[in-house]
C-alpha positions in Angstrom: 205.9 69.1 62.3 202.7 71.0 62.5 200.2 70.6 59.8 197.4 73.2 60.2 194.1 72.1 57.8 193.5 75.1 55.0 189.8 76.0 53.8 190.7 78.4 50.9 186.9 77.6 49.8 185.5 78.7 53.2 185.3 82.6 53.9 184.6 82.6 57.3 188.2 80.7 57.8 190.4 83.0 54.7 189.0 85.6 56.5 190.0 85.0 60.0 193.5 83.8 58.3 193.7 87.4 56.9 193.0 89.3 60.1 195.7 87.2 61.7 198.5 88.1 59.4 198.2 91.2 58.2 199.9 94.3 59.7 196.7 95.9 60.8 195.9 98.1 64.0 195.3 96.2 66.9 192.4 97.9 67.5 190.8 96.8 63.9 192.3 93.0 64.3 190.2 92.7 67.3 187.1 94.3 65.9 187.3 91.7 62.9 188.6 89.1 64.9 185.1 89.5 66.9 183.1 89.2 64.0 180.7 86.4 63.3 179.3 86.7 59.7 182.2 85.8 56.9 180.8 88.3 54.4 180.7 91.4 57.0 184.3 90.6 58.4 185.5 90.1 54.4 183.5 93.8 53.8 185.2 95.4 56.3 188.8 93.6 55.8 188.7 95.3 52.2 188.0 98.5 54.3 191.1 97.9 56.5 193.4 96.7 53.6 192.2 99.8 51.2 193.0 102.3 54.2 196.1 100.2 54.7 197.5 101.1 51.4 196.1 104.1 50.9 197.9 105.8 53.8 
């Protein structure tokens, strides 16, 4: 059995957690997927997830 470390404290690795699993466009998982700074990729996951339930 596989037992992948979890950083719920660290941003930069919820963040990139989020991207991964979440049923967003393939376009915008690669754009946040791409993105360095934890705080810009967590702003613009809100975005994606407030479009994503707003639709």
């Amino acid at each position: 059995m596989l037992l992948l470390q979890r950083h719920f404290n660290h941003a930069n690795w919820v963040s990139y957690r989020l991207a991964e699993i979440l049923p967003l466009d393939t376009v915008v998982k690669q754009h946040l997927l791409e993105m360095s700074s934890p705080i810009t990729h967590l702003t613009h996951l809100q975005s994606a997830l407030r479009n994503l339930f707003d639709a």
